[in-house]
DRENDO-1510 file (C-alpha; in Angstrom, 1 decimal, always signed):
<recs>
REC; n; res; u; v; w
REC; 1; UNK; +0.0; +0.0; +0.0 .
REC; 2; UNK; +1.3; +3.2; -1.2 .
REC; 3; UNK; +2.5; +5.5; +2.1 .
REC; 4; UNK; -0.1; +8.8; +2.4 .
REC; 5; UNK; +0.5; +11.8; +1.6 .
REC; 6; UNK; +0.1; +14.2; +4.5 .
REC; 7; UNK; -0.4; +18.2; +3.6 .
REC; 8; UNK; +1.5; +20.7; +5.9 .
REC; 9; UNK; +0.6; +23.9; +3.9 .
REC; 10; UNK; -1.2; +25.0; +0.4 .
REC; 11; UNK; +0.5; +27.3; -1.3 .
REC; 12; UNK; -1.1; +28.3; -4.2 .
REC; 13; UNK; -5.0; +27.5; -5.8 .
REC; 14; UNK; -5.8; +28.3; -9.1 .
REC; 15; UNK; -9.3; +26.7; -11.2 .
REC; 16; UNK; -7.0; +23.6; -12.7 .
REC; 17; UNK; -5.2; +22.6; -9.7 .
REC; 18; UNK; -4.0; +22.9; -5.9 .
REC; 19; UNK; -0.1; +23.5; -5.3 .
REC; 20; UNK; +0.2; +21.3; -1.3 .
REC; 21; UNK; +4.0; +21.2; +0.4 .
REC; 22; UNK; +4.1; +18.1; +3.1 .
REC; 23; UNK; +5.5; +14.4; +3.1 .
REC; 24; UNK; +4.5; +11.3; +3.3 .
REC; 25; UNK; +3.6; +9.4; +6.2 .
REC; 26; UNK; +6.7; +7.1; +6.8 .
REC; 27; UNK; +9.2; +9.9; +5.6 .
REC; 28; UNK; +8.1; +12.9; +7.7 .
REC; 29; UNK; +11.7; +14.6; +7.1 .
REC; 30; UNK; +11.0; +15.0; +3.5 .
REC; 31; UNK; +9.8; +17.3; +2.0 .
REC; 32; UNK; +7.3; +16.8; -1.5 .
REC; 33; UNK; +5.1; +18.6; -3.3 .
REC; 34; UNK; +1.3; +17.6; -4.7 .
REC; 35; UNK; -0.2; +19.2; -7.3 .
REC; 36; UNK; -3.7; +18.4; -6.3 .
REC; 37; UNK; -6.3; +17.7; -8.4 .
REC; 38; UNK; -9.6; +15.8; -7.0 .
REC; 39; UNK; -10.7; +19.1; -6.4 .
REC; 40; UNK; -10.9; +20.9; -9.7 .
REC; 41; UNK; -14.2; +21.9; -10.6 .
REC; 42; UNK; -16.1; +19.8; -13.3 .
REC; 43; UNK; -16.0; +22.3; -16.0 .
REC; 44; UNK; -12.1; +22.8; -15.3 .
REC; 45; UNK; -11.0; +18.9; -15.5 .
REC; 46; UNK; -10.7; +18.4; -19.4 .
REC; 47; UNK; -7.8; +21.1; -19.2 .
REC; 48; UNK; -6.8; +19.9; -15.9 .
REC; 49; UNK; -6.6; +16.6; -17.1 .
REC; 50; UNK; -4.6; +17.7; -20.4 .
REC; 51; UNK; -2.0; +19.8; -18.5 .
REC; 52; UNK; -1.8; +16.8; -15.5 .
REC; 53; UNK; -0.6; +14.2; -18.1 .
REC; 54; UNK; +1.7; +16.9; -20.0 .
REC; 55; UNK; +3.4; +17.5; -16.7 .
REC; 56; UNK; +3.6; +13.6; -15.5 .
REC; 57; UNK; +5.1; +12.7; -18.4 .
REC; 58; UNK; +7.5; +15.1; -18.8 .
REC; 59; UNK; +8.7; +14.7; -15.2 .
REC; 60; UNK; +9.0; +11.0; -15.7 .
REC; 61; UNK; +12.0; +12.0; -18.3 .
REC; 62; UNK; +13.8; +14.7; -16.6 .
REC; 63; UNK; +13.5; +13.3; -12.8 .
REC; 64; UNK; +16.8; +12.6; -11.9 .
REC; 65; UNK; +18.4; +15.6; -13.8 .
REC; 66; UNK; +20.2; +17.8; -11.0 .
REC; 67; UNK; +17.9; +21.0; -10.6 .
REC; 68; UNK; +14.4; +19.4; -11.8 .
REC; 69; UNK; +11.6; +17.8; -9.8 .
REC; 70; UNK; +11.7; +13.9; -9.5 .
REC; 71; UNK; +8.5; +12.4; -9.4 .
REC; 72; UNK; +7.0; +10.5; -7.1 .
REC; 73; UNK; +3.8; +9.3; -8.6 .
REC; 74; UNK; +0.6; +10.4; -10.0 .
REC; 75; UNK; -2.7; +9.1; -9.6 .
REC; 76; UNK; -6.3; +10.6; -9.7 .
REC; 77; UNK; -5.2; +12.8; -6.7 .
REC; 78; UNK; -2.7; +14.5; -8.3 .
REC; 79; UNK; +0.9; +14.4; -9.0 .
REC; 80; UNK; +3.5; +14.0; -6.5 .
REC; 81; UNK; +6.8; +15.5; -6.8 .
REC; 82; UNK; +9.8; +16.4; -4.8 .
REC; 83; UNK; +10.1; +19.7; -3.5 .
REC; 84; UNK; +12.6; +22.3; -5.3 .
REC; 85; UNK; +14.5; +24.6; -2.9 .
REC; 86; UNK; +14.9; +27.9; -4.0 .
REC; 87; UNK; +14.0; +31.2; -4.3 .
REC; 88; UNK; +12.3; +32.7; -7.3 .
REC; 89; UNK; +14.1; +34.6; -9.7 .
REC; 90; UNK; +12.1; +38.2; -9.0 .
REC; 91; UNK; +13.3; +37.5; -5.4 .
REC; 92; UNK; +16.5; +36.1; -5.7 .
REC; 93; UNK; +18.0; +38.2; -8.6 .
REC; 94; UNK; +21.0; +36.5; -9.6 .
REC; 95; UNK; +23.6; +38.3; -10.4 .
REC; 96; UNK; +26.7; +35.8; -10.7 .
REC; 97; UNK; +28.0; +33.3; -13.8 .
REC; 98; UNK; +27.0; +30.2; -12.0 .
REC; 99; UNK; +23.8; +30.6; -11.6 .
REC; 100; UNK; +23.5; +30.9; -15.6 .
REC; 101; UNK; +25.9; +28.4; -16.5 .
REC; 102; UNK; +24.1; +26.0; -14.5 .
REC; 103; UNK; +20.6; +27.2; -16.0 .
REC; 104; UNK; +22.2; +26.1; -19.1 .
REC; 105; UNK; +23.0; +23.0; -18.0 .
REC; 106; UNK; +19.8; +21.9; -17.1 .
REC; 107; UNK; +18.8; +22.8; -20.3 .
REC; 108; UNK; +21.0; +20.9; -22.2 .
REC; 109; UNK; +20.4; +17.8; -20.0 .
REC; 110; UNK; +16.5; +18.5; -20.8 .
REC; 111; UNK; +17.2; +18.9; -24.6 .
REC; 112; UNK; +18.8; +15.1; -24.3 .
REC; 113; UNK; +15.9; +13.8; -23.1 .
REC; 114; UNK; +13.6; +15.5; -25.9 .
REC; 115; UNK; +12.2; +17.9; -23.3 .
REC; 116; UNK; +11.6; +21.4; -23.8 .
REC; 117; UNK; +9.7; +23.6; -20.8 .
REC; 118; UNK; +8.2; +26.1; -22.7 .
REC; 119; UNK; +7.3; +28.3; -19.7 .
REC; 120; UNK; +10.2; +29.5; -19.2 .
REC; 121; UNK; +9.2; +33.6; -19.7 .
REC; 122; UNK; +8.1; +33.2; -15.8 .
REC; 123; UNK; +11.0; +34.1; -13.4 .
REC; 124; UNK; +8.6; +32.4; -10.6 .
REC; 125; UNK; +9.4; +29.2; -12.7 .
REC; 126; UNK; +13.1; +29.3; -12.7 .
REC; 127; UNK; +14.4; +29.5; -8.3 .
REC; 128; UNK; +18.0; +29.7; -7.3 .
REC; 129; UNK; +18.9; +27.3; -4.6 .
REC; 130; UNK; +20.4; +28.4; -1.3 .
REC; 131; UNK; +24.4; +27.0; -3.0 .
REC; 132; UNK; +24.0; +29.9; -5.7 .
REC; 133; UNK; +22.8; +27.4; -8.3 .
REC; 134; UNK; +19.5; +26.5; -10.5 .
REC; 135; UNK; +16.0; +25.0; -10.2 .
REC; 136; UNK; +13.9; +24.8; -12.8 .
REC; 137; UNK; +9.6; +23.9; -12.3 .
REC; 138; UNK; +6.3; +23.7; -13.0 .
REC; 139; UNK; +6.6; +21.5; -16.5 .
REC; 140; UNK; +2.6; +22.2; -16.9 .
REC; 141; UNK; +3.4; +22.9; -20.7 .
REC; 142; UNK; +6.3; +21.3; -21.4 .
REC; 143; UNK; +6.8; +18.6; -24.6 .
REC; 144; UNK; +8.6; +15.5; -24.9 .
REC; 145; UNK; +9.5; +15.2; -28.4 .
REC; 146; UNK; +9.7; +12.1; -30.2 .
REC; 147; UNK; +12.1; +13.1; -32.8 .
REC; 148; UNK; +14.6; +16.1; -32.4 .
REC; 149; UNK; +13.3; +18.1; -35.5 .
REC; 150; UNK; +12.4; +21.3; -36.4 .
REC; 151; UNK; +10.0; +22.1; -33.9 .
REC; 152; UNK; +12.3; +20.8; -31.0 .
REC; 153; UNK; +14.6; +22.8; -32.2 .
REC; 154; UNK; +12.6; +25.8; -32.1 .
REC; 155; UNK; +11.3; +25.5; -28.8 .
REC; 156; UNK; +14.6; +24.3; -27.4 .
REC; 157; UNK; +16.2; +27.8; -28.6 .
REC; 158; UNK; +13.3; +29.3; -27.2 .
REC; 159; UNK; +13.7; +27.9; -23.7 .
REC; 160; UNK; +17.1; +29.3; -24.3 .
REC; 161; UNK; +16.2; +32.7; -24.9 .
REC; 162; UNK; +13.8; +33.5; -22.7 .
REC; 163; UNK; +16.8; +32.1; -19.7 .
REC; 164; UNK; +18.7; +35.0; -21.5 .
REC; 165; UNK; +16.3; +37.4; -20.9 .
REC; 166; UNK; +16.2; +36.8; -17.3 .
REC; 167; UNK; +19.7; +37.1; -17.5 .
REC; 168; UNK; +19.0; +40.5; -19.4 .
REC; 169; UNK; +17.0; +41.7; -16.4 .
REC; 170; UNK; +19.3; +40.4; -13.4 .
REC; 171; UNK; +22.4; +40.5; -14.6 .
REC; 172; UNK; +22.4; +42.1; -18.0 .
REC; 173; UNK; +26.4; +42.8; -17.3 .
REC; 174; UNK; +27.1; +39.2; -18.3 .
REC; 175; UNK; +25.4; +38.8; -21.3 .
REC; 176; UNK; +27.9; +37.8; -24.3 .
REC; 177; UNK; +27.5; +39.4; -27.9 .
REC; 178; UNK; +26.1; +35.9; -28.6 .
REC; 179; UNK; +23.3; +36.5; -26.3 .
REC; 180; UNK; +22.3; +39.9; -27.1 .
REC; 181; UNK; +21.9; +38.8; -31.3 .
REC; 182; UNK; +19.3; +36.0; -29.5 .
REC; 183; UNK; +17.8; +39.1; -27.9 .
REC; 184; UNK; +17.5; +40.7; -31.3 .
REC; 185; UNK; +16.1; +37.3; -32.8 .
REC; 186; UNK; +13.2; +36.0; -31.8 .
REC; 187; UNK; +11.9; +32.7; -33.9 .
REC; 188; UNK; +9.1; +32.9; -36.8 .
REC; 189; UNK; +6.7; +30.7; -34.3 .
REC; 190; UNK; +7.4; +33.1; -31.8 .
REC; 191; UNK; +6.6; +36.1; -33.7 .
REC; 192; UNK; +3.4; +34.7; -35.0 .
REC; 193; UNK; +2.6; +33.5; -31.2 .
REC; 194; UNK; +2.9; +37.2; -30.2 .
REC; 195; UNK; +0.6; +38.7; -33.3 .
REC; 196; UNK; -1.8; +36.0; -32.6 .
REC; 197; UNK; -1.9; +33.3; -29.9 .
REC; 198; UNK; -0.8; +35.4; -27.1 .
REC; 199; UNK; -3.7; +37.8; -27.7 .
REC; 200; UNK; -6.0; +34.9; -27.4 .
REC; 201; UNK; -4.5; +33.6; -24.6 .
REC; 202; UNK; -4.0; +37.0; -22.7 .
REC; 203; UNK; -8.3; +37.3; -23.6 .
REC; 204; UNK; -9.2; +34.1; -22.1 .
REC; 205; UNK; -6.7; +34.6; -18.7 .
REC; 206; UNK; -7.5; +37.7; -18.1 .
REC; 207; UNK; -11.1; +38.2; -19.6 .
REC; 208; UNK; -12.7; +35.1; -18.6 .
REC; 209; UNK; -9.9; +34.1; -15.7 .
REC; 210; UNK; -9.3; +37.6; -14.7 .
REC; 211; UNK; -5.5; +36.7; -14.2 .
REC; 212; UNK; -3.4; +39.2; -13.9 .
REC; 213; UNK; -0.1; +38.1; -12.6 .
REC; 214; UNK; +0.7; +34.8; -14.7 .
REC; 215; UNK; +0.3; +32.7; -11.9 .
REC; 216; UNK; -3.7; +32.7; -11.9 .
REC; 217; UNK; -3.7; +34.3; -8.4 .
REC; 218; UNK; -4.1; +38.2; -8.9 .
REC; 219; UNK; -7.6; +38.3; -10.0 .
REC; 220; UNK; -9.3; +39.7; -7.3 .
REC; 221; UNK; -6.0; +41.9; -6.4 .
REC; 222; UNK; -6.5; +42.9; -10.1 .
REC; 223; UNK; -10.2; +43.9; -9.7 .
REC; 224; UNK; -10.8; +45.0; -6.2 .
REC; 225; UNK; -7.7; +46.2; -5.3 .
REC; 226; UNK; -7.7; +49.4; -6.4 .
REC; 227; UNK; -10.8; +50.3; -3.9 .
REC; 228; UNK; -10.2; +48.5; -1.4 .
REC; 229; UNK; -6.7; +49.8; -0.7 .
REC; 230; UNK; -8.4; +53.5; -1.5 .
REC; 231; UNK; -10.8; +52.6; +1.5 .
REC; 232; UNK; -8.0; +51.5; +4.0 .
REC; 233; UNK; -5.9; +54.5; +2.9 .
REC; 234; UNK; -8.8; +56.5; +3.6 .
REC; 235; UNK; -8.4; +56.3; +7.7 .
REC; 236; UNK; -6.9; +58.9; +8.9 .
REC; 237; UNK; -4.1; +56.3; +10.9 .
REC; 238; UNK; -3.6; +54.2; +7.8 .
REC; 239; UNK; -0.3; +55.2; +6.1 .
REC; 240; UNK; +0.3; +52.6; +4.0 .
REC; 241; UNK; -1.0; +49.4; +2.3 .
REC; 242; UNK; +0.0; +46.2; +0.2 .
REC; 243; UNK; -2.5; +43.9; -0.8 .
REC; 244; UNK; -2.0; +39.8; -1.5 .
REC; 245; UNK; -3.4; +36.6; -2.7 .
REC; 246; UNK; -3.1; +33.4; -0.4 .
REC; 247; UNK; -4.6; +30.2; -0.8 .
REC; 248; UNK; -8.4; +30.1; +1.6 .
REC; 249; UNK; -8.5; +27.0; +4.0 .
REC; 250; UNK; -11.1; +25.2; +2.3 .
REC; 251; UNK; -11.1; +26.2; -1.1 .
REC; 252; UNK; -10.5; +29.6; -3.3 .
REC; 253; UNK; -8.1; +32.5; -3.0 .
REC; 254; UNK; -8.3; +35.5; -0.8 .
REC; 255; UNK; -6.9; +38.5; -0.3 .
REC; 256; UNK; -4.7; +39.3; +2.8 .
REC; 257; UNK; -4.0; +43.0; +3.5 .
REC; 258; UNK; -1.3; +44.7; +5.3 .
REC; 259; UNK; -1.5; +47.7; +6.4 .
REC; 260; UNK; +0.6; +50.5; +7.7 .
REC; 261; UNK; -1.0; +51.5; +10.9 .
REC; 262; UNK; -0.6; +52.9; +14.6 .
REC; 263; UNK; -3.9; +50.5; +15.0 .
REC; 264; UNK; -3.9; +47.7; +16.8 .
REC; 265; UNK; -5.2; +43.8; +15.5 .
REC; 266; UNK; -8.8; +44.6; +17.1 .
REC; 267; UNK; -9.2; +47.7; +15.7 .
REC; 268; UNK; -7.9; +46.9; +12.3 .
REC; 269; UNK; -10.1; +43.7; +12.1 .
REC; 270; UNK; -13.7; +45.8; +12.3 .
REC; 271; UNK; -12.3; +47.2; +8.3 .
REC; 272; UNK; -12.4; +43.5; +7.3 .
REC; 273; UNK; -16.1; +43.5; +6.6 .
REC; 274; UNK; -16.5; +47.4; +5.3 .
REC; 275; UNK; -13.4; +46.6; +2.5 .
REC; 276; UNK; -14.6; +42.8; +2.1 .
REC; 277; UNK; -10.9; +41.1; +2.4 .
REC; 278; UNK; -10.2; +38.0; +4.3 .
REC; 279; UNK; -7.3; +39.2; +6.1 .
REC; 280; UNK; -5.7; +42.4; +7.7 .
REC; 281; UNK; -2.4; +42.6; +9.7 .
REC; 282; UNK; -1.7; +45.8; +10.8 .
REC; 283; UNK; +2.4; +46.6; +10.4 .
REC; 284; UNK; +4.8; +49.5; +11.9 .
REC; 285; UNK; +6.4; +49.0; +8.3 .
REC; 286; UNK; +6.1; +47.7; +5.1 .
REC; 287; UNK; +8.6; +45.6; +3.1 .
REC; 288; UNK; +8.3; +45.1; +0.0 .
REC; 289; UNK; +5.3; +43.6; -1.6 .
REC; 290; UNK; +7.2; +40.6; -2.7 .
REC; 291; UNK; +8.3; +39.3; +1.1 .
REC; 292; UNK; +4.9; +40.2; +1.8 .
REC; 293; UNK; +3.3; +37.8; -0.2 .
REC; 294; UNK; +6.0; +35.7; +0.7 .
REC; 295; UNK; +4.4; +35.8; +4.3 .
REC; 296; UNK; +1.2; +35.8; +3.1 .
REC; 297; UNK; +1.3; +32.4; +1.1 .
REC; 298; UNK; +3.2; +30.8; +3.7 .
REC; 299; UNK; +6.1; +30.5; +1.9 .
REC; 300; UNK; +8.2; +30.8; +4.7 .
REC; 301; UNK; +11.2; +28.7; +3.5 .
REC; 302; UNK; +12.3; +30.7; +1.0 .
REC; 303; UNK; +11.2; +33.8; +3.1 .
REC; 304; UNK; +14.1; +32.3; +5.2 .
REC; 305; UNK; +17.0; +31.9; +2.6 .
REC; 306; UNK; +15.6; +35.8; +1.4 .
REC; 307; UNK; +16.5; +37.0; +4.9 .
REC; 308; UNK; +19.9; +34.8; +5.1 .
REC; 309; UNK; +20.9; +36.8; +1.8 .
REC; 310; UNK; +19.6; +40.3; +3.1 .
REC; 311; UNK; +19.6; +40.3; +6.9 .
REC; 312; UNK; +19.1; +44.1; +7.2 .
REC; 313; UNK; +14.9; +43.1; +6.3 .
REC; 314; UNK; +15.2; +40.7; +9.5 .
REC; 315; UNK; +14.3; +42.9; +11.8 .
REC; 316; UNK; +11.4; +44.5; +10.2 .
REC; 317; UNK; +9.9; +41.3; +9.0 .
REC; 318; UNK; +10.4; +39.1; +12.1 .
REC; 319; UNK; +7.6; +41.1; +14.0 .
REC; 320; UNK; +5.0; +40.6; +10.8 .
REC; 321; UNK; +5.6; +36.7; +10.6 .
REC; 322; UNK; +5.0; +36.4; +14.1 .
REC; 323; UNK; +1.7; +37.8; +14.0 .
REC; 324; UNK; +0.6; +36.4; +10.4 .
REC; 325; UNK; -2.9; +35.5; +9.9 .
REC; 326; UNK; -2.4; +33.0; +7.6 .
REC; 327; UNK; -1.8; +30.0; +9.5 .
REC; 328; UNK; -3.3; +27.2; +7.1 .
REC; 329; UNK; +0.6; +25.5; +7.8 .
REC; 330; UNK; -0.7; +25.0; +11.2 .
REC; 331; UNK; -4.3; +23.6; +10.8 .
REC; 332; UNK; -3.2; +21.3; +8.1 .
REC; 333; UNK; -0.6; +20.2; +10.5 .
REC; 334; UNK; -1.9; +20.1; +13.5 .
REC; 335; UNK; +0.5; +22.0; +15.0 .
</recs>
């Protein structure tokens, strides 16, 4: 009998799937990840279902490349996989050679196998790990080609390019003249994708989704934002405010506010109901918004390795994790 999986926090919900951290039963000192799936909506499971058996498949070729997910197993619950430590590259911002050289080794270990990503545009899909090196997940979209022709080719140069561009954003001073003519270049397919595909796709994510982040999770952020941060700013002891998407208990997302304040918890808890968010945690000061949602989604490893790399934040952010609201972590694991 297969050892249960046993959730210790949910960190991210969209309409096609759940993203759980815990372990399994007889292994509680390692950590895995399930995507979960029993729980997608009926109207949601043909895509669900679709980008479930692109991902198991391509994780059954690249596990056991360093810096990829190995997976576990997969079953009508979802799919299990081993957890990636890291930090995401708009948190982590990497800056050195060998973090890129081995981005491009994982590439090239993935174009062996006949696997292309093709999400690679994301930084929240690429992490650097807490040795200075690189993780790459999330293989919802990625192919496994049969034969290495020319569309592998294609969308292995594209997985290429867009690492570059990250590069371009974090550390553009080591690009090579090489990587700035890819800059220059984008493919034929890609060109047409812009013109066309990725108009249609934007419509349907953020007309019909309402994403607005490229995770799924901004919608209501995206929407409601603007007014309800207008109505906590309007308090006259309300300085400052940053709103965030976590994952609800039970099932959808919500949006967690903190806010600048010489309030205390009770006094900031009777706005909940006048600007309709879940959560409010009142704050002497505000990080930014990305250690923020950090705390917010419980992501509180990698909020960790963030502090070890800039300890000059610990101080303001060790009072604010101690009085998160959030505390799914602790009801899933009975702690």
């Amino acid at each position: 009998m297969a050892a249960s999986f046993i959730p210790t926090t949910v960190h991210k919900r969209d309409e096609f799937s759940e993203t759980i951290s815990g372990h399994l039963d007889d292994a509680p000192d390692v950590k895995l990840v399930l995507r979960k799936l029993d729980g997608v909506p009926v109207w949601a499971k043909p895509i669900a279902g679709f980008l479930a058996r692109k991902e198991t498949r391509a994780l059954r070729v690249v596990t056991g490349i360093k810096g990829t997910p190995d997976l576990i197993r997969a079953d009508q619950t979802g799919i299990l996989r081993s957890w990636s430590e890291g930090m995401p590259l708009n948190l982590s911002k990497p800056d050195t050679p060998q973090f890129y050289a081995d981005a491009k080794r994982i590439l090239r270990e993935m174009r062996r196998r006949n696997v292309t990503h093709n999400d690679l545009a994301k930084p929240q899909n690429w992490l650097m790990d807490p040795d200075g090196n690189a993780q790459v997940i999330d293989f919802q979209l990625a192919s496994v080609h049969r034969r290495r022709g020319k569309l592998f080719r294609i969308m292995g140069y594209e997985d290429l390019r867009h690492l570059v561009k990250q590069k371009r954003r974090y550390a553009p001073h080591l690009l090579t003249p090489t990587e700035h003519r890819m800059l220059a270049q984008k493919s034929l397919p890609t060109r047409i994708w812009m013109a066309t595909g990725k108009k249609l796709y934007n419509a349907i994510t953020r007309g019909i989704f309402n994403w607005s982040d490229g995770e799924g999770s901004g919608n209501r952020i995206a929407t409601d934002g603007p007014a309800i941060t207008a109505k906590l700013m309007a308090h006259p002891d309300v300085t400052g405010v940053t709103l965030s998407p976590f994952a609800l208990p039970a099932k959808g997302t919500g949006i967690y506010a903190f806010v600048e304040t010489t309030l205390d918890a009770t006094q900031t808890r009777a706005l909940v109901s006048e600007t309709q968010v879940e959560l409010i945690q009142p704050v002497t000061t505000l990080p930014n918004r990305d250690v923020l949602e950090l705390i917010a989604m419980n992501r509180l490893d990698e909020l960790e390795q963030l502090l070890t790399n800039a300890p000059h934040l610990r101080d303001t952010v060790a009072p604010i994790v101690a009085k998160r609201l959030n505390l799914t972590d602790r009801r899933l694991a009975n702690v």
